[in-house]
HTML snippet that shows the backbone in 3Dmol.js (N, CA, C, O; Angstrom):
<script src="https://3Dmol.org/build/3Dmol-min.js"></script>
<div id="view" style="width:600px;height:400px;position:relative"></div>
<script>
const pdb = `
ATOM      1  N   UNK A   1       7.320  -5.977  -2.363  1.00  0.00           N
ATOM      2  CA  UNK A   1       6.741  -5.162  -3.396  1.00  0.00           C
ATOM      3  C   UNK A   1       7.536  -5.340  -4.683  1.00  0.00           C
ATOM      4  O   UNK A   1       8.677  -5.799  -4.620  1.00  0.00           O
ATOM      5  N   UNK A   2       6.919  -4.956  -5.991  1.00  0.00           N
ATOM      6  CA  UNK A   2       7.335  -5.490  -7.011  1.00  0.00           C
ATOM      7  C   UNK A   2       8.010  -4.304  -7.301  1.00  0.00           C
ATOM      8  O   UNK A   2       7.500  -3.230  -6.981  1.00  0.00           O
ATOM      9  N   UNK A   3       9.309  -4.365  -7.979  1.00  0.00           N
ATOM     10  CA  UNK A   3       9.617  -2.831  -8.626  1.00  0.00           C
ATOM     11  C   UNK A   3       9.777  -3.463 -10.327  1.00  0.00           C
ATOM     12  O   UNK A   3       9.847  -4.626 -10.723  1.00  0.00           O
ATOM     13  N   UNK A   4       9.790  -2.599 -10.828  1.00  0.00           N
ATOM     14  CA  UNK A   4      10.058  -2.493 -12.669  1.00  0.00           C
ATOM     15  C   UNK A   4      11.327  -1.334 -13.043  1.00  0.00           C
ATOM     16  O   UNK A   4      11.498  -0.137 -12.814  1.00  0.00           O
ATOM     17  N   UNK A   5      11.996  -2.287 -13.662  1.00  0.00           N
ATOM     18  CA  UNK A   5      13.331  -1.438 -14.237  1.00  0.00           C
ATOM     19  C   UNK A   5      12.744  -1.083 -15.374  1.00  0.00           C
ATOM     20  O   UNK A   5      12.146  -2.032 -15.878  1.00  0.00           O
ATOM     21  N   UNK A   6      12.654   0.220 -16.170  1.00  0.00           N
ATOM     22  CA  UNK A   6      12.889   0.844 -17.732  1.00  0.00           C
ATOM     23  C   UNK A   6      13.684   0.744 -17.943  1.00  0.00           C
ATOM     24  O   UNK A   6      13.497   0.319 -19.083  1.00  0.00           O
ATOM     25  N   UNK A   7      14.980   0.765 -17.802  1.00  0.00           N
ATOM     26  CA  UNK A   7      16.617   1.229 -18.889  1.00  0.00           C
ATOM     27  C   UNK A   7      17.196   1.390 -17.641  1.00  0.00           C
ATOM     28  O   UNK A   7      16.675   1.749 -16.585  1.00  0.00           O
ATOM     29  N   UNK A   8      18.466   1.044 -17.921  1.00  0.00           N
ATOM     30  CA  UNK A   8      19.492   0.941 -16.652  1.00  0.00           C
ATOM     31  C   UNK A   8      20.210   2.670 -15.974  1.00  0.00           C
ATOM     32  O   UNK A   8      20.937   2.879 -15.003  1.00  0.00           O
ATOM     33  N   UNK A   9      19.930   3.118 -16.447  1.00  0.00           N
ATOM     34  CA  UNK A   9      19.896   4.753 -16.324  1.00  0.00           C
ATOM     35  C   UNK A   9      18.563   5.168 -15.509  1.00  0.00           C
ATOM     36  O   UNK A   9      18.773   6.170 -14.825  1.00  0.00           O
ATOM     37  N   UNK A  10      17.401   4.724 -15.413  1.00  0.00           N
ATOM     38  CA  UNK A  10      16.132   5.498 -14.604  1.00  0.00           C
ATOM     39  C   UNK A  10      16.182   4.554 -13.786  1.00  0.00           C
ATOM     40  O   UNK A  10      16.604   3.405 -13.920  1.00  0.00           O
ATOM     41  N   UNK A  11      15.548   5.295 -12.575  1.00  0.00           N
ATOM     42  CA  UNK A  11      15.236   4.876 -11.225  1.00  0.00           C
ATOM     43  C   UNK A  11      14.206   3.802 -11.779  1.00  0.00           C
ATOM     44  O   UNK A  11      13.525   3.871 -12.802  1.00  0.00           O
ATOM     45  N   UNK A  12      14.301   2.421 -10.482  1.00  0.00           N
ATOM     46  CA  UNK A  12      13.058   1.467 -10.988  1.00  0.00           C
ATOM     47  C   UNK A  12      11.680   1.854  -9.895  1.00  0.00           C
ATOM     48  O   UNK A  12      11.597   2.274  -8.740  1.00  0.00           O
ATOM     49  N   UNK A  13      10.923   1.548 -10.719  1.00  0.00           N
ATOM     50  CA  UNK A  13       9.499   2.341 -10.972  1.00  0.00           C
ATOM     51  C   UNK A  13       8.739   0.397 -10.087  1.00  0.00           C
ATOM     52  O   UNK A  13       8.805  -0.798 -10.372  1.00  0.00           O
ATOM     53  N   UNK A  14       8.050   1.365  -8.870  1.00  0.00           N
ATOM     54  CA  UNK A  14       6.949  -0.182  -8.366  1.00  0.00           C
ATOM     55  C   UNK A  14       5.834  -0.287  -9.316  1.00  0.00           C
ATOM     56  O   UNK A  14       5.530   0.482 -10.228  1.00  0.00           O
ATOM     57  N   UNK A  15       5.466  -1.012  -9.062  1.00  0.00           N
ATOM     58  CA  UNK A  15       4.002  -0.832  -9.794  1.00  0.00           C
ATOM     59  C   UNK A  15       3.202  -0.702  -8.883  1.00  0.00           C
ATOM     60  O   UNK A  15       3.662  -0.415  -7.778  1.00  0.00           O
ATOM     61  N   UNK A  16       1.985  -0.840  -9.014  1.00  0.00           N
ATOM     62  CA  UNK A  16       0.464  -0.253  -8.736  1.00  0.00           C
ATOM     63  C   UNK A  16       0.207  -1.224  -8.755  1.00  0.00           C
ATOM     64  O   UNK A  16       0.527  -2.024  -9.634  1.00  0.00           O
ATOM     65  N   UNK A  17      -0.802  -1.565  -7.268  1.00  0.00           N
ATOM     66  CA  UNK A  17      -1.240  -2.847  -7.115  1.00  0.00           C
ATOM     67  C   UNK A  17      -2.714  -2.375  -6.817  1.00  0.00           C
ATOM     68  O   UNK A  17      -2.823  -1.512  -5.946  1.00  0.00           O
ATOM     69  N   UNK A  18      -4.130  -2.934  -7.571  1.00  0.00           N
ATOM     70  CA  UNK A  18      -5.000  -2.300  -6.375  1.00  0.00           C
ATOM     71  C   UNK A  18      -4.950  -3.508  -5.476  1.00  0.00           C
ATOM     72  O   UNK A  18      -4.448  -4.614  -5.678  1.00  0.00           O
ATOM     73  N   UNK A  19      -5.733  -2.920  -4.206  1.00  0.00           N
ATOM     74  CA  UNK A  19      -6.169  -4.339  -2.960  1.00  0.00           C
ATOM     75  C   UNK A  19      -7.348  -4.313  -3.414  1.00  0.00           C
ATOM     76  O   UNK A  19      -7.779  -5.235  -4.108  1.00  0.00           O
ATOM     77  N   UNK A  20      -8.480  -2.631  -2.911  1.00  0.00           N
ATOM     78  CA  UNK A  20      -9.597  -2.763  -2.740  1.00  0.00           C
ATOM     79  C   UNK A  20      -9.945  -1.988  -4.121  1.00  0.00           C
ATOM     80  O   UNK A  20      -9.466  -0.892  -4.415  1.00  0.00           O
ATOM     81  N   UNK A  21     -11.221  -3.023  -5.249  1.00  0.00           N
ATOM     82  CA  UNK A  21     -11.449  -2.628  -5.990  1.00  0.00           C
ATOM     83  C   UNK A  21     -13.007  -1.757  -5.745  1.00  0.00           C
ATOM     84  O   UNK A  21     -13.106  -0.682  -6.335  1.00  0.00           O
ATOM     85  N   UNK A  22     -13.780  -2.062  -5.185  1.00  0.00           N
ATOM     86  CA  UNK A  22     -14.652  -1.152  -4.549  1.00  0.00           C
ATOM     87  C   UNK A  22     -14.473   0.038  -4.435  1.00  0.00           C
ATOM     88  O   UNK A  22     -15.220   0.821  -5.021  1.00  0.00           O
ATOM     89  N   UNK A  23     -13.288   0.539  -3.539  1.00  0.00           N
ATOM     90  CA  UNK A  23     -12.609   1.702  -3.652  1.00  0.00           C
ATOM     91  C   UNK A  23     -11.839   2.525  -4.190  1.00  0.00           C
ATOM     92  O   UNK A  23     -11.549   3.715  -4.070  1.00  0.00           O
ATOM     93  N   UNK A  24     -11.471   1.379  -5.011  1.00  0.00           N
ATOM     94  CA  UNK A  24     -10.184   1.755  -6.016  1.00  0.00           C
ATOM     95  C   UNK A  24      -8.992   2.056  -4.680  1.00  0.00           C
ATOM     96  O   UNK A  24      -8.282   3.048  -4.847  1.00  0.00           O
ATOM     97  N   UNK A  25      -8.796   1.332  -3.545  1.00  0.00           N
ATOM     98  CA  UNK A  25      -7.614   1.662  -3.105  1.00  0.00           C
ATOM     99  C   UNK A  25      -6.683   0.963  -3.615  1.00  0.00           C
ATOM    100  O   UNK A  25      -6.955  -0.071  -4.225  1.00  0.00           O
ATOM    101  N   UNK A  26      -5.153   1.486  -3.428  1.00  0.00           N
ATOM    102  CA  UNK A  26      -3.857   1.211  -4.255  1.00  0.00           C
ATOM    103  C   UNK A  26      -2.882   0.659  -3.019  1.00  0.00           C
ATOM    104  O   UNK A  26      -3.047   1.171  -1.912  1.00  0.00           O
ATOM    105  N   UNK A  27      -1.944  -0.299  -3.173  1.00  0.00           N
ATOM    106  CA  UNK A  27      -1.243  -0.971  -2.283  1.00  0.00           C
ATOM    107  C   UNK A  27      -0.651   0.710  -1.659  1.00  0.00           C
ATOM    108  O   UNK A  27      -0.508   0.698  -0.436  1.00  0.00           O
ATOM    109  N   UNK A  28      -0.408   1.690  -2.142  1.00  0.00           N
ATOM    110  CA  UNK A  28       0.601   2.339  -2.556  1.00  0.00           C
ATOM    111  C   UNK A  28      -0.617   3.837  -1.101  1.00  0.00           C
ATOM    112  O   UNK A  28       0.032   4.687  -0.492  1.00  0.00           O
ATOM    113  N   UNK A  29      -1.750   3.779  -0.968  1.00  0.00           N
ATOM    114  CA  UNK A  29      -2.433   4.557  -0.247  1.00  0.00           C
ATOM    115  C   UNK A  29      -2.622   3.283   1.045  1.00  0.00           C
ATOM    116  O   UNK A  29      -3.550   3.084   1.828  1.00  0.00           O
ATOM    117  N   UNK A  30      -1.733   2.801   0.912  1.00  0.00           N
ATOM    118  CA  UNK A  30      -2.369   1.726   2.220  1.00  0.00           C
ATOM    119  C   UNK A  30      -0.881   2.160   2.790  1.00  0.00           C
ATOM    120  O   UNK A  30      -0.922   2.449   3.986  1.00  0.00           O
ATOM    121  N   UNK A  31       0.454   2.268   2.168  1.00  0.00           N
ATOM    122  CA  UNK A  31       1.494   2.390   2.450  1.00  0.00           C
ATOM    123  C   UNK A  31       1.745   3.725   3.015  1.00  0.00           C
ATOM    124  O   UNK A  31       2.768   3.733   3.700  1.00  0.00           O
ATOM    125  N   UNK A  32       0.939   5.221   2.924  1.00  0.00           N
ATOM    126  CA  UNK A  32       0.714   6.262   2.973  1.00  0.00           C
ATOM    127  C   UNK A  32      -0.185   6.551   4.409  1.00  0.00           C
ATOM    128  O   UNK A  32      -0.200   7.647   4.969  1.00  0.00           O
ATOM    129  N   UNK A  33      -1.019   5.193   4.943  1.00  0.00           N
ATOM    130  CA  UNK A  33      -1.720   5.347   5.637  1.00  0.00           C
ATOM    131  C   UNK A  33      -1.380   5.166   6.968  1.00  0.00           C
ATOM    132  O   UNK A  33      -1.661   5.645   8.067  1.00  0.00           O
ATOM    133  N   UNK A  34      -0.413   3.981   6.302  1.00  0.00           N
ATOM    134  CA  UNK A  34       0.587   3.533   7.565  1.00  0.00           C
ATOM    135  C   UNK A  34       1.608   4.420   8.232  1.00  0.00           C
ATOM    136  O   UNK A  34       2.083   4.438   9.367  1.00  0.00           O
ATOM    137  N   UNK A  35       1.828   5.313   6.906  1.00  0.00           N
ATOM    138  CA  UNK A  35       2.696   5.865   7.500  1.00  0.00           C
ATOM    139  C   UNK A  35       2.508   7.202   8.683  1.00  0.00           C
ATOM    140  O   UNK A  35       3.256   7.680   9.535  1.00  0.00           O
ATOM    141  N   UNK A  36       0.721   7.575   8.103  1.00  0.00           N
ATOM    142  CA  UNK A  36       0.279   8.002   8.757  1.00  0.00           C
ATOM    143  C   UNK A  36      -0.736   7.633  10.474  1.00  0.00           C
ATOM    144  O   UNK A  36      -1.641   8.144  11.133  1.00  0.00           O
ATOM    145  N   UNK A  37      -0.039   6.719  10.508  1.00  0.00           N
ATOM    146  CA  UNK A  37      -0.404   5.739  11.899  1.00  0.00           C
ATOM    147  C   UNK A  37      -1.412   4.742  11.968  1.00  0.00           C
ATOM    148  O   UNK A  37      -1.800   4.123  12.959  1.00  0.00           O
ATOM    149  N   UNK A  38      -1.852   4.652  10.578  1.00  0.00           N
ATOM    150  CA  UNK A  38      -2.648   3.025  10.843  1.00  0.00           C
ATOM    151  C   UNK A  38      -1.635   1.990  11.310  1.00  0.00           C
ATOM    152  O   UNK A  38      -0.464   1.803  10.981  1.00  0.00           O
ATOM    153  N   UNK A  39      -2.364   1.428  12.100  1.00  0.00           N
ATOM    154  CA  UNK A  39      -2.172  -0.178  12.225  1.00  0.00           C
ATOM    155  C   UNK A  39      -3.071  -1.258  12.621  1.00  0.00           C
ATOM    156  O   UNK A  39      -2.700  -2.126  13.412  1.00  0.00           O
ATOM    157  N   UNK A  40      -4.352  -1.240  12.053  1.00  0.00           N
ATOM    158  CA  UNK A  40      -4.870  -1.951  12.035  1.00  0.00           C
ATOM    159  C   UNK A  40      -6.522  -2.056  10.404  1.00  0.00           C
ATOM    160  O   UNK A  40      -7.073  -1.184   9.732  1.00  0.00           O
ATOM    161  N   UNK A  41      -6.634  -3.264  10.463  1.00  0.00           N
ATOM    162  CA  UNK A  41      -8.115  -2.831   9.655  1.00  0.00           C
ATOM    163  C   UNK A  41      -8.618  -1.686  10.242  1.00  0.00           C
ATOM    164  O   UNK A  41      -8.403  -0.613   9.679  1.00  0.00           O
ATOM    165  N   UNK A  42      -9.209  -1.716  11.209  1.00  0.00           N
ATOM    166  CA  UNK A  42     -10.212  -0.399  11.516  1.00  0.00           C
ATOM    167  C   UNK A  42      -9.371   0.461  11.210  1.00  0.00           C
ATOM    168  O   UNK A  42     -10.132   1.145  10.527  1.00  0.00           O
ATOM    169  N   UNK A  43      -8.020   1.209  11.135  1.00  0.00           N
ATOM    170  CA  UNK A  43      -7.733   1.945  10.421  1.00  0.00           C
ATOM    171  C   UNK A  43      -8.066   2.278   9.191  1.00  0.00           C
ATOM    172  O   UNK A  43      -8.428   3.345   8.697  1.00  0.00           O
ATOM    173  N   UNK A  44      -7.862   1.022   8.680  1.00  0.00           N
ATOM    174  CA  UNK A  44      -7.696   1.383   7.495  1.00  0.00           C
ATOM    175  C   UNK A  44      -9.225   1.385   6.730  1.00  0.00           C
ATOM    176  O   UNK A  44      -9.494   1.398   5.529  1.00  0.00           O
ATOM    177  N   UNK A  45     -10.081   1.367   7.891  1.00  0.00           N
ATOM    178  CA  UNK A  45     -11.253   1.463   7.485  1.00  0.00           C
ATOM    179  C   UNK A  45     -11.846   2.857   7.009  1.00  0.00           C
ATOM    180  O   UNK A  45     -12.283   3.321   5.956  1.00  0.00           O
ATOM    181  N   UNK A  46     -11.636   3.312   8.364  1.00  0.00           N
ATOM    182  CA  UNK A  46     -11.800   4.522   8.585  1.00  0.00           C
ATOM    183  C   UNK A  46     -10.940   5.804   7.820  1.00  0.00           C
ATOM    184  O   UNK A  46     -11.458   6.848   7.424  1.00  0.00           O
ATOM    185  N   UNK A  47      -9.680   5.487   7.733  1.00  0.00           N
ATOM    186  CA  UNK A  47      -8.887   6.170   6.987  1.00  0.00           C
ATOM    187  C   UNK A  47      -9.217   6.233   5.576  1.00  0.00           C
ATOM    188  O   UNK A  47      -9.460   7.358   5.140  1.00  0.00           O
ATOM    189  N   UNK A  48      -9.278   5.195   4.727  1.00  0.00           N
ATOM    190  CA  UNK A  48      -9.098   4.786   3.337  1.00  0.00           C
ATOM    191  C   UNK A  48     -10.990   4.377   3.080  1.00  0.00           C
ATOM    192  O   UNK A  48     -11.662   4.458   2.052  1.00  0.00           O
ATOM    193  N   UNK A  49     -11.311   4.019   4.229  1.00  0.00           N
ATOM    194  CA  UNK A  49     -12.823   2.970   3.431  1.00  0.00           C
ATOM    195  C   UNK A  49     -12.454   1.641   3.084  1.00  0.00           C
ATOM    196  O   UNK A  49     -13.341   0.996   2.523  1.00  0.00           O
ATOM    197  N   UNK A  50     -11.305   1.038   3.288  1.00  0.00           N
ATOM    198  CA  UNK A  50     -11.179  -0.575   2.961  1.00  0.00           C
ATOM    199  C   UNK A  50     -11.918  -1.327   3.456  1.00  0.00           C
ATOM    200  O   UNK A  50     -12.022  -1.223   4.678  1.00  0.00           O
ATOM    201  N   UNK A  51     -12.807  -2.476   2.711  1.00  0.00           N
ATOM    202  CA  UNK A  51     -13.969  -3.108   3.589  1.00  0.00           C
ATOM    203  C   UNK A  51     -15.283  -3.231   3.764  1.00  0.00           C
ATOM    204  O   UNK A  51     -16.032  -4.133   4.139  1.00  0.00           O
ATOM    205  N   UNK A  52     -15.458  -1.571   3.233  1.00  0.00           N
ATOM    206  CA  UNK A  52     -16.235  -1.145   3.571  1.00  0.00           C
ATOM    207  C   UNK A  52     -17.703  -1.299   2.409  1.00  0.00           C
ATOM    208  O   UNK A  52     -18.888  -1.047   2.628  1.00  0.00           O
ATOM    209  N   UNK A  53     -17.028  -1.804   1.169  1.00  0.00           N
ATOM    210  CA  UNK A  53     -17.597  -2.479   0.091  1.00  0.00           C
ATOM    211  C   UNK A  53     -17.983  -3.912   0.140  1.00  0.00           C
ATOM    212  O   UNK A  53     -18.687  -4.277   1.082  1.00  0.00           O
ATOM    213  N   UNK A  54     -17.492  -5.033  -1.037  1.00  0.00           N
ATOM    214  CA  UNK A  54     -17.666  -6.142  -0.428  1.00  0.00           C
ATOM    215  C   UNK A  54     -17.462  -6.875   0.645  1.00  0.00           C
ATOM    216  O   UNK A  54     -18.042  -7.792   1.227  1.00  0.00           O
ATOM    217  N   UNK A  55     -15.916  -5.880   0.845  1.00  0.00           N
ATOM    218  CA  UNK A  55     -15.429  -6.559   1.908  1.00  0.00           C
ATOM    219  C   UNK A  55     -14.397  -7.684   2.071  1.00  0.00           C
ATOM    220  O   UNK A  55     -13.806  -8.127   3.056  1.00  0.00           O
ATOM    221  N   UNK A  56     -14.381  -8.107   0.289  1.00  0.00           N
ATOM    222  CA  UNK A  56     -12.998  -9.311  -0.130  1.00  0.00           C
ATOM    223  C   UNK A  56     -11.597  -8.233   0.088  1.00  0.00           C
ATOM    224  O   UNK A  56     -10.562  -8.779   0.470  1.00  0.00           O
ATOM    225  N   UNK A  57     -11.586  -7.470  -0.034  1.00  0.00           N
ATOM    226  CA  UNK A  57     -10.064  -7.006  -0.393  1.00  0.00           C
ATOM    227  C   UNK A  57      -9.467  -6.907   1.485  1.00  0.00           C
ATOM    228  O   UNK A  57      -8.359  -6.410   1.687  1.00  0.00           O
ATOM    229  N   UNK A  58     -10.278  -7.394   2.647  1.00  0.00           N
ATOM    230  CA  UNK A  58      -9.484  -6.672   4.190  1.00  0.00           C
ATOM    231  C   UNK A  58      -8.693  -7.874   4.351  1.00  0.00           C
ATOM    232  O   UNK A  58      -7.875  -7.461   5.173  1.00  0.00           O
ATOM    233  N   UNK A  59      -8.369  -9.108   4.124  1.00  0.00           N
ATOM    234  CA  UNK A  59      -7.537 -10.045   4.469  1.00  0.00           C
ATOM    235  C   UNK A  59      -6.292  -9.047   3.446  1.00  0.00           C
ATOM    236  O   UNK A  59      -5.470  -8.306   3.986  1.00  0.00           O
ATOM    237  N   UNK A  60      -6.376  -9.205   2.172  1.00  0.00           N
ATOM    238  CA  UNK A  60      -4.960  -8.385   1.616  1.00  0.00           C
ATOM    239  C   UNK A  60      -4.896  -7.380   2.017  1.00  0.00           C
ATOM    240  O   UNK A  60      -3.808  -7.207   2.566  1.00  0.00           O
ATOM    241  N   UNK A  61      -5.612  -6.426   2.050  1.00  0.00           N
ATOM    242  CA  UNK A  61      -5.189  -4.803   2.960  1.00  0.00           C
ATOM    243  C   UNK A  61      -4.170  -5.049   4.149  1.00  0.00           C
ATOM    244  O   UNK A  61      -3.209  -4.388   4.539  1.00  0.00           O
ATOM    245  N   UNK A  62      -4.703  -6.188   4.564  1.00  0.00           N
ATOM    246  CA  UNK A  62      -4.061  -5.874   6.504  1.00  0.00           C
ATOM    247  C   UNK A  62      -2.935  -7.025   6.382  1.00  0.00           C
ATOM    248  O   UNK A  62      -2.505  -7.279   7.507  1.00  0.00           O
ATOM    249  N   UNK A  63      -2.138  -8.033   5.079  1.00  0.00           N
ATOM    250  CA  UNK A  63      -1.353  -8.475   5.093  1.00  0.00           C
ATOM    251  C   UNK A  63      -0.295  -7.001   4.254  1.00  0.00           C
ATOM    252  O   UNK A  63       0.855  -7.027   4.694  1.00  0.00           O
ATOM    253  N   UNK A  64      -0.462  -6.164   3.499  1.00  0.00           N
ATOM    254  CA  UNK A  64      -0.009  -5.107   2.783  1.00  0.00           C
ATOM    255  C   UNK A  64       0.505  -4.068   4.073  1.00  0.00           C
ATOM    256  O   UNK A  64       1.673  -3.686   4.154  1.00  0.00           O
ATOM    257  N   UNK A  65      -0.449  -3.721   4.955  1.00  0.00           N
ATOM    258  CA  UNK A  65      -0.265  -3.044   6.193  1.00  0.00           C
ATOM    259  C   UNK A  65       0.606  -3.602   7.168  1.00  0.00           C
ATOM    260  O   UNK A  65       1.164  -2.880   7.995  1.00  0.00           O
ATOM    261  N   UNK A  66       0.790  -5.043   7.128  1.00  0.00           N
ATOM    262  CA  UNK A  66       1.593  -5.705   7.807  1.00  0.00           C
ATOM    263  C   UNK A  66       2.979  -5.831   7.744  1.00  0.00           C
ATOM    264  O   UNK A  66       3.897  -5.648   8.544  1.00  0.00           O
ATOM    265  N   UNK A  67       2.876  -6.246   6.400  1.00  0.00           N
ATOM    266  CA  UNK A  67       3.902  -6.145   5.595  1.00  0.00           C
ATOM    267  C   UNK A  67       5.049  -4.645   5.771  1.00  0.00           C
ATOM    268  O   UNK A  67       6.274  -4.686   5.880  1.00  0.00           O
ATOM    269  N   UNK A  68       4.361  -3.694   5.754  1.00  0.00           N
ATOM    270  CA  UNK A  68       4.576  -2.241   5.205  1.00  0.00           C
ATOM    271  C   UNK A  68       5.132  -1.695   6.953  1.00  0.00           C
ATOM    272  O   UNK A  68       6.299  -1.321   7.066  1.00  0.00           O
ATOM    273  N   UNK A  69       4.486  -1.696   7.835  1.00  0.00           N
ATOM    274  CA  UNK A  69       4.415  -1.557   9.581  1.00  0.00           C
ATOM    275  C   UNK A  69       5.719  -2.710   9.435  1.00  0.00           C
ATOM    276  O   UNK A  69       6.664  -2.123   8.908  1.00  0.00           O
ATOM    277  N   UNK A  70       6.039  -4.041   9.708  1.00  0.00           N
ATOM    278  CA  UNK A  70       7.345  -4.942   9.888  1.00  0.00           C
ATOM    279  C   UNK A  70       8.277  -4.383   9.100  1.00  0.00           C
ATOM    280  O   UNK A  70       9.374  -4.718   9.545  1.00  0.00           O
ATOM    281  N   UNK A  71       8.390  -3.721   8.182  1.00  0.00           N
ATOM    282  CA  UNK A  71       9.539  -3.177   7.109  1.00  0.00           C
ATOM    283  C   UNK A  71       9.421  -2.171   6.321  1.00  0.00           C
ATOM    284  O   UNK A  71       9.507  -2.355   5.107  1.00  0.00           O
ATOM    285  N   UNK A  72       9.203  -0.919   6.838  1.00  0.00           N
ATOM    286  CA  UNK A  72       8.917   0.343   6.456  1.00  0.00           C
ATOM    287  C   UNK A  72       9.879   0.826   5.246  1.00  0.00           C
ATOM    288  O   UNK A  72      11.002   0.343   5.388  1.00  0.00           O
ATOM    289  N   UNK A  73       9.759   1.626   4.118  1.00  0.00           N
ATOM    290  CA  UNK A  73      10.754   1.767   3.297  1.00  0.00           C
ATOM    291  C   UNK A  73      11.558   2.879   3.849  1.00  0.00           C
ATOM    292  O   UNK A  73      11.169   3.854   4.491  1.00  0.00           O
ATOM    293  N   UNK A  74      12.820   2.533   3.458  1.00  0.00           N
ATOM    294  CA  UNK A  74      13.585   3.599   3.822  1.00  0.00           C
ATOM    295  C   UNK A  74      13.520   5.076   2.948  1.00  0.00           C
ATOM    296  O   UNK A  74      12.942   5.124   1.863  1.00  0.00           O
ATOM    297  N   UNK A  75      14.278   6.438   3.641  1.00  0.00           N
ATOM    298  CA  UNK A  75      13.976   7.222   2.558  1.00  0.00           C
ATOM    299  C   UNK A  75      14.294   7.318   1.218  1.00  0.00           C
ATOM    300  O   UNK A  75      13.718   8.169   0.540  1.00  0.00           O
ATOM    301  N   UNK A  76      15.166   6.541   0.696  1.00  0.00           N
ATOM    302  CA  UNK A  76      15.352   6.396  -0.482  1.00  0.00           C
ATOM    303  C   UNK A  76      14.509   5.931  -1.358  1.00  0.00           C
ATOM    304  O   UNK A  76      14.651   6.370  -2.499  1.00  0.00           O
ATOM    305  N   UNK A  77      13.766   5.261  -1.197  1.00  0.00           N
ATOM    306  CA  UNK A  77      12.677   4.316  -1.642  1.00  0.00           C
ATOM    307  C   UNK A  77      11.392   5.336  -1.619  1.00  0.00           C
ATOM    308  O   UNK A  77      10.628   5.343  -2.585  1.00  0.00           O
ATOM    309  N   UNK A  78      11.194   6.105  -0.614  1.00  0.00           N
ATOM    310  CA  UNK A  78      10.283   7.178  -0.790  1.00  0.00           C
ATOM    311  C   UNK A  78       9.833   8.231  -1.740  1.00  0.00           C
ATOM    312  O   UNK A  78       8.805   8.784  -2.132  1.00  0.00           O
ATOM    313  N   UNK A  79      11.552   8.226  -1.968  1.00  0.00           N
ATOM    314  CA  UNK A  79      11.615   9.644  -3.205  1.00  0.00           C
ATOM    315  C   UNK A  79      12.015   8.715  -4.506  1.00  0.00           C
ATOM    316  O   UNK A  79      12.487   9.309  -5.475  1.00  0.00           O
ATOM    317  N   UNK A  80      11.842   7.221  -4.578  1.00  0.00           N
ATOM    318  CA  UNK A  80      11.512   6.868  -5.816  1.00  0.00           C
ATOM    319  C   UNK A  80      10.542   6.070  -6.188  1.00  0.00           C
ATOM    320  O   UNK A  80      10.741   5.167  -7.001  1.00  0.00           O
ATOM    321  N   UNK A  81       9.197   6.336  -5.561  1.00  0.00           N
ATOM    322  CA  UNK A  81       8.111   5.900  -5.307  1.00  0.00           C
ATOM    323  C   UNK A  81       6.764   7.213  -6.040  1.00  0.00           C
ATOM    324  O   UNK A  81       5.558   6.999  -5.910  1.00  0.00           O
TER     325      UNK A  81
END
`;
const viewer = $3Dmol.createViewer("view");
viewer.addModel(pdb, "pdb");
viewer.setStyle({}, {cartoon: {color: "spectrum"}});
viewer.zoomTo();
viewer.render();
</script>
């Protein structure tokens, strides 16, 4: 995930990725979803609606979910998110 520094004094800030533009889902509600026990597309189908539009954005959703499930952020990263 990408982070962005402002000034060497503030916490660095991720950015906002969307996956699914259909839905307007955000890398950042896929990370939220997981944490809430998706692990799979059909999760995140059902949970979020990813897919469920065109249907281009479920190959990146479920590499983001993958990603996110293999290397969960720690709590620090939580409370600067």
């Amino acid at each position: 995930m990408r982070t962005i520094l402002i000034s060497r004094t503030s916490p660095p800030l991720r950015a906002i990725m969307y996956i699914c533009l259909c839905n307007a889902i955000t890398d950042r509600q896929i990370a939220e979803a997981a944490e809430a026990g998706a692990r799979s597309r059909a999760d995140l189908a059902h949970q979020l609606g990813v897919g469920l539009g065109c249907g281009r954005c479920v190959s990146c959703a479920e590499a983001v979910l993958n990603e996110i499930v293999a290397d969960p952020p720690c709590p620090a990263e939580k409370l600067a998110a």
